[in-house]
C-alpha positions as a Python dict, from the first residue, in 0.01 Angstrom:
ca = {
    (1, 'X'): (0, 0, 0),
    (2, 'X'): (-257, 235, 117),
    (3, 'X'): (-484, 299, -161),
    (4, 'X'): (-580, 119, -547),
    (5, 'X'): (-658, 380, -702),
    (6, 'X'): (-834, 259, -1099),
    (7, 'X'): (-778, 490, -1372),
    (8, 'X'): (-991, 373, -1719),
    (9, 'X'): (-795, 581, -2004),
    (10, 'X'): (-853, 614, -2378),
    (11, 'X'): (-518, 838, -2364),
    (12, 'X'): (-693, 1139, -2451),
    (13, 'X'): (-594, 1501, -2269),
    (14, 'X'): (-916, 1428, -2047),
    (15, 'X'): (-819, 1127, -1948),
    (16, 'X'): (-454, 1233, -1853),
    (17, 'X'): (-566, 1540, -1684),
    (18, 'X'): (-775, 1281, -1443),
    (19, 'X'): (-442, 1117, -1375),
    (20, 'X'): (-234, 1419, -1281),
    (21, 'X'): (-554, 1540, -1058),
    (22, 'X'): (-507, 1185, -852),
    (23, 'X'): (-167, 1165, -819),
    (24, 'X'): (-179, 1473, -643),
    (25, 'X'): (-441, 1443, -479),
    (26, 'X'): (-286, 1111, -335),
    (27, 'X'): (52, 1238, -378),
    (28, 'X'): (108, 1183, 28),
    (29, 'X'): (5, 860, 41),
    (30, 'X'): (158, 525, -63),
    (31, 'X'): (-84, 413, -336),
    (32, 'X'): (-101, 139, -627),
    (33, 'X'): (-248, 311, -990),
    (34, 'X'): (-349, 99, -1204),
    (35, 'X'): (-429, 206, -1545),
    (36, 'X'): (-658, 31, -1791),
    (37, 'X'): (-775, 78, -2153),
    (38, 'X'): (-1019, -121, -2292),
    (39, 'X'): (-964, -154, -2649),
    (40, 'X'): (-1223, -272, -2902),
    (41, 'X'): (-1263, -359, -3268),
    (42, 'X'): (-1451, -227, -3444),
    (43, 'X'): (-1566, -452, -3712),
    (44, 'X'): (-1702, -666, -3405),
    (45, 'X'): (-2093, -695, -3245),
    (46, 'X'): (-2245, -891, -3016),
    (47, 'X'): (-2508, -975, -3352),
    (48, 'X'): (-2248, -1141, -3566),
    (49, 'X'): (-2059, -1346, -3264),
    (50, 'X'): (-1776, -1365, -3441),
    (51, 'X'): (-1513, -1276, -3121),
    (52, 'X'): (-1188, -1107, -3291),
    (53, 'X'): (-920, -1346, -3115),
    (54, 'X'): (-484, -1289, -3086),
    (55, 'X'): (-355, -1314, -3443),
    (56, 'X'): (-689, -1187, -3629),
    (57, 'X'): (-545, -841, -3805),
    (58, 'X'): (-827, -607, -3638),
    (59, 'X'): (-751, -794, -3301),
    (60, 'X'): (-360, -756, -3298),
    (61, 'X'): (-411, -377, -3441),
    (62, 'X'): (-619, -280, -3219),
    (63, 'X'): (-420, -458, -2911),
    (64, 'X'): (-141, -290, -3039),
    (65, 'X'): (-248, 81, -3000),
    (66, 'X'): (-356, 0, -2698),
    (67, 'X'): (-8, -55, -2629),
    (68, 'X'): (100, 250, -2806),
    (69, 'X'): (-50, 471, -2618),
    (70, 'X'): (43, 327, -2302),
    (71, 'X'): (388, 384, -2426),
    (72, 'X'): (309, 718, -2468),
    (73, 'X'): (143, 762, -2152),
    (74, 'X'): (479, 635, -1927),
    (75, 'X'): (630, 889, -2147),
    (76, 'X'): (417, 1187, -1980),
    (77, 'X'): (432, 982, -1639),
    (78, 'X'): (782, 1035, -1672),
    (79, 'X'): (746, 1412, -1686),
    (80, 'X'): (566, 1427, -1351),
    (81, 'X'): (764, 1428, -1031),
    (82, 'X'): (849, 1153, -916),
    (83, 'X'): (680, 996, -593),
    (84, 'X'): (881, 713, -448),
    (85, 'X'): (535, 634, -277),
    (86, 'X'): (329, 557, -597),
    (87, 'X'): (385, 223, -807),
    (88, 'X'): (222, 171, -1163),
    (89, 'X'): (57, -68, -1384),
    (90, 'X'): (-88, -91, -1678),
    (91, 'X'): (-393, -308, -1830),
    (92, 'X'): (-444, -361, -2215),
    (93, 'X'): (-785, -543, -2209),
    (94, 'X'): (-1066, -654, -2505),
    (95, 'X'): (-1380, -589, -2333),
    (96, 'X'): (-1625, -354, -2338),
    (97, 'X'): (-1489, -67, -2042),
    (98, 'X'): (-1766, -83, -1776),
    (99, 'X'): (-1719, -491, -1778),
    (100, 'X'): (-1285, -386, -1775),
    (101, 'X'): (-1360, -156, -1518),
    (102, 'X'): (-1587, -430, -1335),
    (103, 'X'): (-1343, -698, -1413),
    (104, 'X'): (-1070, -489, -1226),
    (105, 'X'): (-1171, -407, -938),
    (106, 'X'): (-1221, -712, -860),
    (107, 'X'): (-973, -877, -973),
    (108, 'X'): (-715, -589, -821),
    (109, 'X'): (-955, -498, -504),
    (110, 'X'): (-952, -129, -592),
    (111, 'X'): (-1056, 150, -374),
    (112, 'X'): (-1188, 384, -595),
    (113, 'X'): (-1152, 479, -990),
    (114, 'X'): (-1119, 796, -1113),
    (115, 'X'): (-1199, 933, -1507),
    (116, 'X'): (-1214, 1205, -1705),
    (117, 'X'): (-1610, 1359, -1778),
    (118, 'X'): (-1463, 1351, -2148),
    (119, 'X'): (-1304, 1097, -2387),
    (120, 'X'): (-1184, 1123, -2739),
    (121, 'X'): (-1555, 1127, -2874),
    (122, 'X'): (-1646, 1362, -2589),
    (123, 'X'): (-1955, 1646, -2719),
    (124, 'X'): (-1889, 1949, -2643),
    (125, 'X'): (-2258, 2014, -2568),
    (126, 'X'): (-2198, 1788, -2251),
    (127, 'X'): (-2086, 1798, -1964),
    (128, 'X'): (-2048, 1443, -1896),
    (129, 'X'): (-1951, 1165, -2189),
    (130, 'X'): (-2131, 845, -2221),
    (131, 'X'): (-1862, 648, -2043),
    (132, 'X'): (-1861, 828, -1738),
    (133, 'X'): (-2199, 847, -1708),
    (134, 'X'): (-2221, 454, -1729),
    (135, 'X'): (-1948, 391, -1508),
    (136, 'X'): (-2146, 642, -1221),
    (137, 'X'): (-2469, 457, -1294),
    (138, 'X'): (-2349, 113, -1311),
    (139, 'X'): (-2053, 81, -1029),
    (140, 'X'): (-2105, -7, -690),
    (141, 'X'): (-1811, -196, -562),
    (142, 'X'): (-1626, 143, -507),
    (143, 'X'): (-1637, 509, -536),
    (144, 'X'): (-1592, 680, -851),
    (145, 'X'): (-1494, 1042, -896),
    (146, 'X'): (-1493, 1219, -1225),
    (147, 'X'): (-1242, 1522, -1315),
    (148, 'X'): (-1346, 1799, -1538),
    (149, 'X'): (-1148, 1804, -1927),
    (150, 'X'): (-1015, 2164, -1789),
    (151, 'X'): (-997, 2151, -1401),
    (152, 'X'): (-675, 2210, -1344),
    (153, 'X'): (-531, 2093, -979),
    (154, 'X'): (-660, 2233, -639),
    (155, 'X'): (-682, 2120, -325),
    (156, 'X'): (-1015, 2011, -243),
    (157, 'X'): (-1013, 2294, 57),
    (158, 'X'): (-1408, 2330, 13),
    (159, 'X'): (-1620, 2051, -55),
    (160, 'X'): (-1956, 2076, -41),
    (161, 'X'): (-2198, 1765, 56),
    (162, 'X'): (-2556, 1774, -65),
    (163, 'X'): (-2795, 1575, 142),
    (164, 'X'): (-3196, 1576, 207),
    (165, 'X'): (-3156, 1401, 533),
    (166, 'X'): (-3402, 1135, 433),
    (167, 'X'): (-3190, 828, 413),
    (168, 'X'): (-2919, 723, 717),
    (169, 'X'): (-2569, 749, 707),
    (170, 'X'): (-2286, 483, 735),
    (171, 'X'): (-1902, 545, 815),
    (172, 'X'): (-1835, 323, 555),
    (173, 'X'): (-1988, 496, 282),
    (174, 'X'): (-1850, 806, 403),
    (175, 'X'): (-1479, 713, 419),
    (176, 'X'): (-1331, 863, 143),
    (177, 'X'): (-1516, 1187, 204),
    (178, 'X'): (-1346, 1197, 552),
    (179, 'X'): (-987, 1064, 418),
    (180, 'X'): (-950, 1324, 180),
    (181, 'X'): (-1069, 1654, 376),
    (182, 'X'): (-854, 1475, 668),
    (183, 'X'): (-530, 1491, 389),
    (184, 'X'): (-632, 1797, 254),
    (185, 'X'): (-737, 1978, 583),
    (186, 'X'): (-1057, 2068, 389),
    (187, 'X'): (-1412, 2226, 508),
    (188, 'X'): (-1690, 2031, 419),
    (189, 'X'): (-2022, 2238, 384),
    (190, 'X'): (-2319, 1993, 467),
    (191, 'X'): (-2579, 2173, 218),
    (192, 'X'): (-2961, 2113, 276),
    (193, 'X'): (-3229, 2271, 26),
    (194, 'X'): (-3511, 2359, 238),
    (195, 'X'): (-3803, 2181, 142),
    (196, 'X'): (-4063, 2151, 411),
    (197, 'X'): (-4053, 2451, 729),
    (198, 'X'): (-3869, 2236, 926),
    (199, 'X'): (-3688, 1876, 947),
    (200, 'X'): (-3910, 1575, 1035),
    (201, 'X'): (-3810, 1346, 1313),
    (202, 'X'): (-3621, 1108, 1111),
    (203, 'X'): (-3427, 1387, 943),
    (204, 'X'): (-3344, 1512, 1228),
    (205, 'X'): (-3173, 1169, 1337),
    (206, 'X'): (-3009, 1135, 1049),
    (207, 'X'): (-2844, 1498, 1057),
    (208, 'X'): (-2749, 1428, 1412),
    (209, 'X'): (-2580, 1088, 1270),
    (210, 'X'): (-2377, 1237, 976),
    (211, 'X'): (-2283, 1524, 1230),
    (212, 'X'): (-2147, 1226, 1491),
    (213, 'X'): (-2001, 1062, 1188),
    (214, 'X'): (-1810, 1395, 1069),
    (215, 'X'): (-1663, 1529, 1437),
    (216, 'X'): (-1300, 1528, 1391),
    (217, 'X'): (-1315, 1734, 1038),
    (218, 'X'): (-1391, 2083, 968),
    (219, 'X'): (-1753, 2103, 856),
    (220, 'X'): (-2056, 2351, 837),
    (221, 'X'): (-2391, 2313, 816),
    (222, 'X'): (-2625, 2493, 542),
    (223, 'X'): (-3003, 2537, 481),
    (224, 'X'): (-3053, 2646, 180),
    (225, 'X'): (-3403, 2834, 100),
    (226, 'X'): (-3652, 2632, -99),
    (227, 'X'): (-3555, 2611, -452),
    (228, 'X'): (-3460, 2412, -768),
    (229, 'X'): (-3245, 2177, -561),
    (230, 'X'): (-3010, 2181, -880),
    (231, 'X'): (-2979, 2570, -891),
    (232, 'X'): (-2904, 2574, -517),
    (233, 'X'): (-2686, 2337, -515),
    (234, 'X'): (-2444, 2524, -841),
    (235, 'X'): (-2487, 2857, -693),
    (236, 'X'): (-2359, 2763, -364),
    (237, 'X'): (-2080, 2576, -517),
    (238, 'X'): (-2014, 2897, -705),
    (239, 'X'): (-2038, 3137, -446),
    (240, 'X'): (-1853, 2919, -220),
    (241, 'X'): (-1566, 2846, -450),
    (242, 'X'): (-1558, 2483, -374),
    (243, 'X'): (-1327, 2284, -458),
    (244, 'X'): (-1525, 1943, -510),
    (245, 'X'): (-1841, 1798, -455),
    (246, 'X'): (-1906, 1442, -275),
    (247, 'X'): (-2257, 1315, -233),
    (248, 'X'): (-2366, 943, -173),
    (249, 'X'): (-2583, 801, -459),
    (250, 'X'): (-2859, 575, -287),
    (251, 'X'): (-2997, 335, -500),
    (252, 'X'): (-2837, 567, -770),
    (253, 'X'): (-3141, 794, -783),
    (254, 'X'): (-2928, 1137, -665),
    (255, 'X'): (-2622, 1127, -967),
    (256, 'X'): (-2884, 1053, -1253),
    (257, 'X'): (-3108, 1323, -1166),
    (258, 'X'): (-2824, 1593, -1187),
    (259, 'X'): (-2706, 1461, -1483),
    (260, 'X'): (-3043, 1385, -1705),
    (261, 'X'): (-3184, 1723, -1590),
    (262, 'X'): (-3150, 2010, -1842),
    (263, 'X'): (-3112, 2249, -1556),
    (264, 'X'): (-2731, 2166, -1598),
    (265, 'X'): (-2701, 2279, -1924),
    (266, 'X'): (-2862, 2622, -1874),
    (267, 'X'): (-2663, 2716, -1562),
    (268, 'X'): (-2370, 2617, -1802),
    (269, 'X'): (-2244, 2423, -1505),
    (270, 'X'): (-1966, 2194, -1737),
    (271, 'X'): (-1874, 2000, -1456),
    (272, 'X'): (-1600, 2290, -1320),
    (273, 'X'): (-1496, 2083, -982),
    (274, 'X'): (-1404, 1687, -948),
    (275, 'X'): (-1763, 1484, -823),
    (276, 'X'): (-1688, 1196, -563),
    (277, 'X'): (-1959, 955, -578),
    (278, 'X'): (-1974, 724, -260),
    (279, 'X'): (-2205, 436, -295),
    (280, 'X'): (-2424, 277, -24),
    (281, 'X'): (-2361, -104, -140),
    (282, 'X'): (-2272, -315, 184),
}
């Protein structure tokens, strides 16, 4: 198999509409999905340690609409068209879902997970639900990429790649980005928000660097005029019509910044393309 591909479900539409976005988006490549739901109860804390175990009532009802719904998920997997190069599996797990999602990947060696923004508690005041947010903060073993509740699917033939030049590139960390505008014969726009009049030295290696790294793919660079680096980043995207955005989260600094900044809300940017999030871990 080429590709692992996680997908953490709590069968909602969200959720689903996640899944549909990767199979097609991996639809010409021989990949292994594997789909988890963590299910809880929820009469149980970590205060009373009293672990529900198989047989206790709120245990075996709870494991068994987790089940349920998996049912009903094959049922709408069914509907799609079939891909003789995609195999499935399912995980019914107790466990909180960013120690699932943890406890997966490694135990499955997955390449990357992919979510909704939204679950069945999702706000409609924002953009991004709890769960996702944790799961972009917290994971490093692998990429995650997170699917808007109403994006419905595109080719990613613009993607647009925020960067400040001030940390070095790696191939690895880059990987996906290149393996899906390779699949997709996508343009990636390498977008810049002028801070200073001009690059320093080390910037100026590093561009040079992720400009070695992408030859072979379509790409553009873009300096952006000083701004908000938020605003410049959404308009662009806008203007552009992009398709998705990637960016690599050192030391998880870049994702939480986008995400806790109320700039977001007042553009009204509700998460309209797929985010790839490459990390920098080893």
């Amino acid at each position: 198999m080429d590709k692992r591909i996680l997908f953490p479900t709590d069968f909602s539409q969200n959720s689903f509409n996640a899944i549909r976005y990767g199979l097609k988006l991996y639809e010409d490549q021989y990949c292994e999905f594997y789909f988890l739901n963590a299910f809880h109860v929820n009469m149980y804390t970590l205060d009373n340690m009293m672990v529900p175990e198989p047989g206790d009532s709120t245990y075996d009802a709870a494991k068994k609409q987790s089940e349920e719904g998996f049912v009903k998920l094959k049922a709408l997997l069914n509907l799609q068209e079939d891909n003789p190069k995609h195999t499935y599996h399912t995980i019914s797990t107790f466990n909180y879902l960013l120690e699932a999602v943890r406890d997966t990947i490694a135990k499955k060696d997955i390449d990357l997970v992919m979510m909704g923004t939204k679950g069945l508690t999702g706000s409609e005041s924002k953009a991004f639900g709890t769960n996702t947010v944790n799961i972009m903060e917290k994971i490093v073993e692998c990429p995650v990429m997170a699917v808007p509740e109403q994006f419905g699917y595109a080719p990613p033939k613009q993607i647009v790649f925020p960067t400040d030049y001030k940390a070095n590139f790696k191939r690895r960390e880059l990987k996906y980005l290149l393996e899906i505008a390779k699949l997709h014969d996508s343009q990636i726009h390498v977008v810049h928000v002028e801070r200073e009049s001009k690059l320093s030295k080390k910037q100026e290696n590093n561009k040079e660097l992720l400009e070695d790294i992408l030859h072979g793919v379509d790409f553009e660079n873009h300096i952006l005029p000083k701004g908000k680096v938020q605003e410049a980043i959404f308009s662009f995207i806008e203007n552009r019509k992009c398709d998705m955005i990637v960016f690599v989260n050192k030391k998880h600094w870049f994702f939480g910044s986008i995400l806790a900044n109320p700039l977001v809300k007042e553009l009204g940017y509700d998460a309209t393309i797929p985010i790839l999030e490459l990390n920098d871990n080893p």
